[in-house]
N, C-alpha and C positions, 0 to 999 in steps of 0.2 A: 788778680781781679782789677778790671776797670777802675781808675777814680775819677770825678770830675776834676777837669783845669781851670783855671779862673780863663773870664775871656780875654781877659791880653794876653793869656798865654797861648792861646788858641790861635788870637790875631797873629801874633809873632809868626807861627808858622805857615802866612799867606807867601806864597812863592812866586808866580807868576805878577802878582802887583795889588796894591791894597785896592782900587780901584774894583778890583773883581773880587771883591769880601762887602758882605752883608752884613747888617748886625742880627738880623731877623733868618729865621728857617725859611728855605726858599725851596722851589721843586721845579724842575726841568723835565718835560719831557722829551724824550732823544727818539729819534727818530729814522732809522736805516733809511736811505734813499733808494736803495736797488733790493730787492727780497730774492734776487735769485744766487749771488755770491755773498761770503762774509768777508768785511771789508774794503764795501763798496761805496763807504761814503755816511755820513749822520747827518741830523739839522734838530736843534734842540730849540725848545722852544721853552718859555717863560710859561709854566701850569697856571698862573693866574691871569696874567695878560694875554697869553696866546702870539706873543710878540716873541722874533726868531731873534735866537740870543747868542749861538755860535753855528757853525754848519764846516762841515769836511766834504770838498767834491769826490766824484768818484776816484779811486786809484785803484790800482792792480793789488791781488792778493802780493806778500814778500815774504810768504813760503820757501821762493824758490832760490837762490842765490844771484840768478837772474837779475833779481830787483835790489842785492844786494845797497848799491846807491840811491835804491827811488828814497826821496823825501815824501813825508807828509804834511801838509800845513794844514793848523787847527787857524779859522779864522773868523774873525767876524760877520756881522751880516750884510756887510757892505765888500766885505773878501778881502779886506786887510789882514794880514798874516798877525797870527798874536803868538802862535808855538810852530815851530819846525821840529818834525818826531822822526826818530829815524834808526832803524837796528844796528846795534854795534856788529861788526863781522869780525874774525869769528866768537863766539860766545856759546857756553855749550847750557848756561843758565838766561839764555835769549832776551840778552839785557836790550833797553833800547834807551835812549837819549834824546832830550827834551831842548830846542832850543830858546831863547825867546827871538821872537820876528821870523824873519826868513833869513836863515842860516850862513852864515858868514865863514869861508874858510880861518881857519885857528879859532873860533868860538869857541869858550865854555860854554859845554852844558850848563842848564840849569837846575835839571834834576834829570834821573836815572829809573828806571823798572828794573828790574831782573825778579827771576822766580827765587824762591828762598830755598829749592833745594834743584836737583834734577833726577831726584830716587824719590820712591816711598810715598806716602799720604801729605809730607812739606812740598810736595811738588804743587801743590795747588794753590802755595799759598806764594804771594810774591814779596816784594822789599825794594822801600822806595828813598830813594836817598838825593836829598835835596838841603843840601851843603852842612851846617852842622845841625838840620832837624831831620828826623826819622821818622818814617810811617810805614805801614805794613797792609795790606792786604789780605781780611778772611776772607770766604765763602768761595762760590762757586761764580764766576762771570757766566758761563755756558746755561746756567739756570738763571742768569738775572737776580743770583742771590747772595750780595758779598756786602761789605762796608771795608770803605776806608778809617785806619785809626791811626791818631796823631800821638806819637811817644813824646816829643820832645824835643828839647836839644841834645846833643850830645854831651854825656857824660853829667848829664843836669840831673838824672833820674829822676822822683818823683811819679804822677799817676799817667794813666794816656785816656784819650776820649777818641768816644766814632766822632766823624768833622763829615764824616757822606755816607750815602747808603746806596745802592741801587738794585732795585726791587721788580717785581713784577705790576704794569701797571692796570688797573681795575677800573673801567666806564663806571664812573657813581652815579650814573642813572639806571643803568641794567644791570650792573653788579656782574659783568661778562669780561673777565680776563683776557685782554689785549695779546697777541701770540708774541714771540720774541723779538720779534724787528722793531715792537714799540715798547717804552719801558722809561722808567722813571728814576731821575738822579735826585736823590735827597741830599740836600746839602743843611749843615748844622750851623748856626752862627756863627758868622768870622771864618766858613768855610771859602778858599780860592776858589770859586768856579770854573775859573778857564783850568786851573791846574787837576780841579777833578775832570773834569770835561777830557782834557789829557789822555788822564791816566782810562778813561775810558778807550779811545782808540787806541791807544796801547796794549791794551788786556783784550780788542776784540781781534788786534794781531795775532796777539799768541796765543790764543785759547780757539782761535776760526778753528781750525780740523776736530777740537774737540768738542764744539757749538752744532757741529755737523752731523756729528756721531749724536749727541744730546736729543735733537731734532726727529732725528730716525727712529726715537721711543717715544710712546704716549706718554703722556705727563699724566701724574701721578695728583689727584686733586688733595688728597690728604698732603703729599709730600709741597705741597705749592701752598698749600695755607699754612704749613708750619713757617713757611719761607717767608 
């Protein structure tokens, strides 16, 4: 079971730069740019300001091997690069690697995705490794229903906390459920933003053909408020 961390233990695990950690609960709406492929691009925006807070231009699905090399840059609103993401080849648990900026040959990674399994029900869940702190991935991306959870250091044990959420998002004036292109990043105090923001195009990598097949069922209103 869950325990709370204190919050510098939480801060500790900002990845990307302290600069992009809160002390305050913060919410992001994300925003697909193209609604007719997955992986065609986001633009997040600040839920209380309305001010554009990270944006990804269009890129080609990297399904294919094809695109093996394409990069993808997570960037600001001005389009300065802050992460360079990009699939490890070959990888049969479809790790993919986080740079910081724009991508330097011989660069360390900064952190890592991979799925936590490639059989079974762990197939769904993934595992993020980001130098000697761990986080994990539950839920479903393809339903806009998962949270990020931060274990810790490594070999520190101790409890883990959610640090983000991302959920389905709700017009609070008509109470009318947004469809899946729009949707909301919950971020927890002393949560990285740019590095959840990340691990979002990340997951909408590897989970696209499964977001696809998602899409092609009616959604379940019982199974959407339990979410």
């Amino acid at each position: 079971m869950e325990s709370d961390l204190k919050a510098s233990e939480v801060a500790a695990g900002a990845v990307v730069g302290e600069k992009f950690c809160s002390q305050a609960e913060r919410e992001l709406t994300v925003r697909k740019t193209s609604i007719f492929f997955y992986g065609d691009g986001f633009a997040a925006y600040d839920h209380a300001t309305g001010d554009l807070v990270f944006r990804v231009d269009t890129y080609a699905r990297s399904g294919s091997p094809a695109f093996a090399d394409r990069q993808i840059l997570l960037m600001d609103p001005s389009g300065d690069p802050i992460l360079t993401l990009r699939r490890k080849w070959p990888s049969l648990h479809q790790r993919w690697e986080a740079f910081l900026g724009e991508r330097q040959e011989g660069q360390r990674p900064l952190f890592a995705v991979r799925r936590s399994s490639i059989f079974g029900s762990d197939r769904s869940g993934f595992v993020v490794e980001a130098d000697s702190n761990g986080y994990r991935i539950e839920g479903c991306f393809a339903k806009r229903c998962c949270r990020v959870i931060y274990e810790g250091c490594s070999g520190g044990g101790g409890g883990a906390a959610v640090v983000a959420e991302i959920k389905r998002k709700v017009d609070t004036l008509s109470h009318v459920m947004f469809g899946r292109d729009v949707f909301s990043l919950c971020l927890h105090p002393h949560c990285d933003s740019a590095f959840a923001m990340g691990l979002v195009v990340v997951l909408d990598q590897i989970t696209g053909e499964e977001s696809e097949e998602e899409e092609e069922q009616v959604d379940s209103p019982i199974a959407e408020a339990a979410c």
